[in-house]
C-alpha positions in Angstrom: 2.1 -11.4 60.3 5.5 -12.8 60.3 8.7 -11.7 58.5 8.8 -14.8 56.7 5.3 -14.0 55.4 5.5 -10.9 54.5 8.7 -11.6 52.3 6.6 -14.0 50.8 3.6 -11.6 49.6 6.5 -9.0 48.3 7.7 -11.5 46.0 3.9 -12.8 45.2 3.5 -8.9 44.0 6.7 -8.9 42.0 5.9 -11.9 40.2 2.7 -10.6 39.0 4.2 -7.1 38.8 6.0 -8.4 36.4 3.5 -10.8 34.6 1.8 -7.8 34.4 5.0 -5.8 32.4 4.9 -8.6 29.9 1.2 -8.4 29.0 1.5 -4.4 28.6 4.3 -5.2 26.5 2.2 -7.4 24.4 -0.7 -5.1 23.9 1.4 -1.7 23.2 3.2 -4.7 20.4 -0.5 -5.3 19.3 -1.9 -2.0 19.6 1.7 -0.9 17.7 1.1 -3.4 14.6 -2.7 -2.3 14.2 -1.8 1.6 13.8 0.4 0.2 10.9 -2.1 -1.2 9.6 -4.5 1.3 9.7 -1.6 3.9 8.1 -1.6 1.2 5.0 -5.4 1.6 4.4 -5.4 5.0 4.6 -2.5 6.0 2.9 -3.1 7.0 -0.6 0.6 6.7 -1.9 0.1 2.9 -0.9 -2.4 3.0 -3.9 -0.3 4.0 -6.1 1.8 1.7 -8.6 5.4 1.3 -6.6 7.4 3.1 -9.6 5.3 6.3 -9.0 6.0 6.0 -5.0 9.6 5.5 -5.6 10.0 8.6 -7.4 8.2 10.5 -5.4 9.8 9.2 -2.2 13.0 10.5 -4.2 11.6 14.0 -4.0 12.4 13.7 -0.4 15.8 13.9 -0.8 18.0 17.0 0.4 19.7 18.8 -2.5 23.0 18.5 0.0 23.6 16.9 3.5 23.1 18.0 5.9 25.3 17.4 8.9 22.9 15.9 12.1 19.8 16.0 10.3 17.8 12.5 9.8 18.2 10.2 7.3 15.3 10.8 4.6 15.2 6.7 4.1 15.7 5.8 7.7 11.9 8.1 8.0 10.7 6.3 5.2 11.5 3.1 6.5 9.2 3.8 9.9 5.9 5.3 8.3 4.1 1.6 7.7 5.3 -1.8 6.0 4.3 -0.6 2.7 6.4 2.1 2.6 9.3 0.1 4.3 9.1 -2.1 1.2 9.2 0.5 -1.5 11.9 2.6 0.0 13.8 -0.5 0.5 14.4 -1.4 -3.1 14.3 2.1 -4.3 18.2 2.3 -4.9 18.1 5.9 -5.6 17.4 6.6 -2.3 20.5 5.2 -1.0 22.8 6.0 -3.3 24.0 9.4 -1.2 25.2 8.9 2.3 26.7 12.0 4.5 28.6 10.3 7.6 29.8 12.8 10.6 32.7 11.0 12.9 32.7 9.6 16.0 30.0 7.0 15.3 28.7 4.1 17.3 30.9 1.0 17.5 29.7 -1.5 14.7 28.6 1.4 12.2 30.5 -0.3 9.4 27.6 -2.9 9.2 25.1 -0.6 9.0 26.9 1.4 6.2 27.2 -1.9 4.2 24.0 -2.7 4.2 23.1 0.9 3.2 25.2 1.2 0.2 24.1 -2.4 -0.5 20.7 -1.2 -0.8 22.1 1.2 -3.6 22.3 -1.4 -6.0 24.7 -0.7 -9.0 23.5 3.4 -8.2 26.2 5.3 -8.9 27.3 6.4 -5.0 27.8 10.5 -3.6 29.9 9.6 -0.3 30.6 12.2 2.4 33.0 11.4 5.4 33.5 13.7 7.7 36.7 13.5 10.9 38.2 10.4 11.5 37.0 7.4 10.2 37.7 4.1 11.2 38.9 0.6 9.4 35.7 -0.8 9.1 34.5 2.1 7.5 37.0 2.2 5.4 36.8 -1.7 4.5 32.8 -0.9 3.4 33.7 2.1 0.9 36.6 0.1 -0.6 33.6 -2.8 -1.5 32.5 0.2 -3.7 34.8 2.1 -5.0 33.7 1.2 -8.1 30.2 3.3 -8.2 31.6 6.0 -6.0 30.6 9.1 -8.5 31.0 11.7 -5.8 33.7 11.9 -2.9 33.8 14.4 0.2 36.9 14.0 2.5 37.3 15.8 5.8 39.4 13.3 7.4 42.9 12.6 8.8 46.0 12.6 6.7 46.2 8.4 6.9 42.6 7.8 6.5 42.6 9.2 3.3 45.9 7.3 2.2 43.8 4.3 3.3 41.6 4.3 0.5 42.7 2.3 -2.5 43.8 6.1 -4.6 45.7 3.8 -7.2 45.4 4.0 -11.4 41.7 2.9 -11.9 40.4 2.1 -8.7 37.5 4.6 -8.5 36.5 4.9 -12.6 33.5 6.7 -12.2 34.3 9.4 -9.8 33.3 12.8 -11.3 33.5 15.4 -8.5 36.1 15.0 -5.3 35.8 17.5 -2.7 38.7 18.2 0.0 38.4 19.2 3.5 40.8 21.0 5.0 42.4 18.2 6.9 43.0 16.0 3.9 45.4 14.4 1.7 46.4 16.0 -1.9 48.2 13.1 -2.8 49.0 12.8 -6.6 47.7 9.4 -6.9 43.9 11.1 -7.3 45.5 12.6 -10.9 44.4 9.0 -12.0 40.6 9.0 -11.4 39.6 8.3 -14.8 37.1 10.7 -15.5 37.5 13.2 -13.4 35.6 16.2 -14.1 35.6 18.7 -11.7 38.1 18.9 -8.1 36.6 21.3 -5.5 38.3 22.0 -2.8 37.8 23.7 0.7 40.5 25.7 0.5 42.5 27.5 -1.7 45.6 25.0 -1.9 48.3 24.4 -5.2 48.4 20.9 -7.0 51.3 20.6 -8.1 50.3 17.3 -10.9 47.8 20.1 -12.1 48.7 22.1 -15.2 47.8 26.0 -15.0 45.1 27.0 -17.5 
């Protein structure tokens, strides 16, 4: 057999070789959408009226985050369609988010349409190192709802965030990291409750008691 030949038969293979990939993908697809549908019959919380799976799907949630650890909605959202749907507009759910620095490149859009999700939910943010300005960008669309703040992150970072007269109304409860910002502008924060603060550090626009 001839070189020319045998080149010929090698590509024959890889064509089907390849054919082949494509119909394996197609079945494990197949095979893939079936098991959720099975999961839907048998799942008993699928039964039940969505209100009642909403707040048990809030029992799920950690009672602090916890650096590293998954996402309680992002497991929800891969069980089976039905559950997709009900954690999906459960804004509870996403109404806390704990986000560790460096993240992957485009993060920002996947942050806005998690806080999106939260509705009008009054929003417990954590940010943790540096941050960058689409981040930033996203939390400022919020501000509004935030009722918790962590900040462990650079000096300017912080500074970034709209801190004037006003701008975050709701915020109950700030919590700072070591590496941030006591800048007098958070004396502002409407209603303010409690300040926490990693450290033992003097605030000089708060009276003694």
């Amino acid at each position: 057999m001839c070189i020319t030949d045998l080149e010929a038969r090698i590509d024959a293979f890889s064509v089907e070789i390849e054919r082949q990939k494509e119909v394996l993908t197609k079945l494990e697809h197949s095979r893939s959408l079936l098991q959720r549908q099975l999961n839907a019959v048998r799942d008993q919380v699928a039964r039940l009226p969505s209100e009642l799976s909403s707040d048990i799907f809030l029992q799920c949630l950690p009672s602090r985050s916890q650096p590293g650890a998954p996402y309680p909605p992002m497991i929800l959202l891969n069980i089976c369609n039905a559950w997709r749907e009900i954690a999906i507009f459960t804004p509870a759910l996403w109404a806390s988010i704990h986000i560790d620095f460096p993240r992957a490149k485009g993060f920002g859009k996947l942050l806005a349409i998690w806080l999106e999700r939260a509705g009008k939910h009054p929003l417990s943010i954590s940010l943790h190192r540096t941050f960058d300005d689409d981040i930033t960008t996203v939390v400022r669309r919020h501000t509004q709802q935030i009722k918790r703040l962590e900040l462990y992150s650079a000096a300017q970072t912080c500074l970034d965030l709209p801190m004037n007269m006003g701008s975050i109304p709701s915020l109950e409860t700030l919590k700072l990291g070591p590496q941030s910002v006591v800048d007098e502008r958070w004396r502002f924060c409407a209603v303010l409750l409690t300040l926490w603060t990693a450290l033992w550090m003097d605030f000089p626009w708060i009276p003694n008691t």
